[in-house]
C-alpha positions as CSV (number, residue, x, y, z in Angstrom):
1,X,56.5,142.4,93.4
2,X,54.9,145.4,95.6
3,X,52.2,142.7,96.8
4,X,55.1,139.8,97.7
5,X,56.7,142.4,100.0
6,X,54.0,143.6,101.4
7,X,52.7,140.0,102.1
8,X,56.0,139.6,103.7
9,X,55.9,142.5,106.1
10,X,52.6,141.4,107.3
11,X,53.7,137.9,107.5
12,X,57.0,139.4,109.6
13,X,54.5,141.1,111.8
14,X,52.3,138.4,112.8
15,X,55.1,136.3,113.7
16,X,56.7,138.6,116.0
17,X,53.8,139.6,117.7
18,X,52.9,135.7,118.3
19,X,56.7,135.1,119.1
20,X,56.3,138.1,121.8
21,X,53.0,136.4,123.1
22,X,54.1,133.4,123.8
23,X,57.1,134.6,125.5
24,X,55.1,136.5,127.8
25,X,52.9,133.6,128.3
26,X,56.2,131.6,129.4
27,X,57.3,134.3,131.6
28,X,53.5,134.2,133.7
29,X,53.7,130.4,133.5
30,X,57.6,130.0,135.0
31,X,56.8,132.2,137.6
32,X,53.3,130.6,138.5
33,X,55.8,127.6,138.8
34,X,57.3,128.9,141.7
35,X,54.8,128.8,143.7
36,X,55.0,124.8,144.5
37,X,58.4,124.4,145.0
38,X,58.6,126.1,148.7
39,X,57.8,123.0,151.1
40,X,57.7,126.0,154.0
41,X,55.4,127.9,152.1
42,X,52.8,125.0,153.0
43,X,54.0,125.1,156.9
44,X,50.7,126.3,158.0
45,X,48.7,123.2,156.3
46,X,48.6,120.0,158.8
């Protein structure tokens, strides 16, 4: 039973660090988003 819980806490760890990763990764991606949505930001371009 010792290996089943340890197999689980490793398991648990894993998915909590890939869960935190990709929440990151959303985070950097939403607010590279923002960059295209200002039609005056592109005021200089003719």
């Amino acid at each position: 039973m010792e290996f089943f819980n340890s197999a689980v806490d490793t398991l648990q760890t894993i998915v909590v660090g890939l869960g935190g990763a990709l929440c990151v990764w959303g985070g950097i991606n939403l607010l590279e988003g923002y960059g295209q949505d200002n039609p005056g930001s592109n005021a200089h371009v003719r």
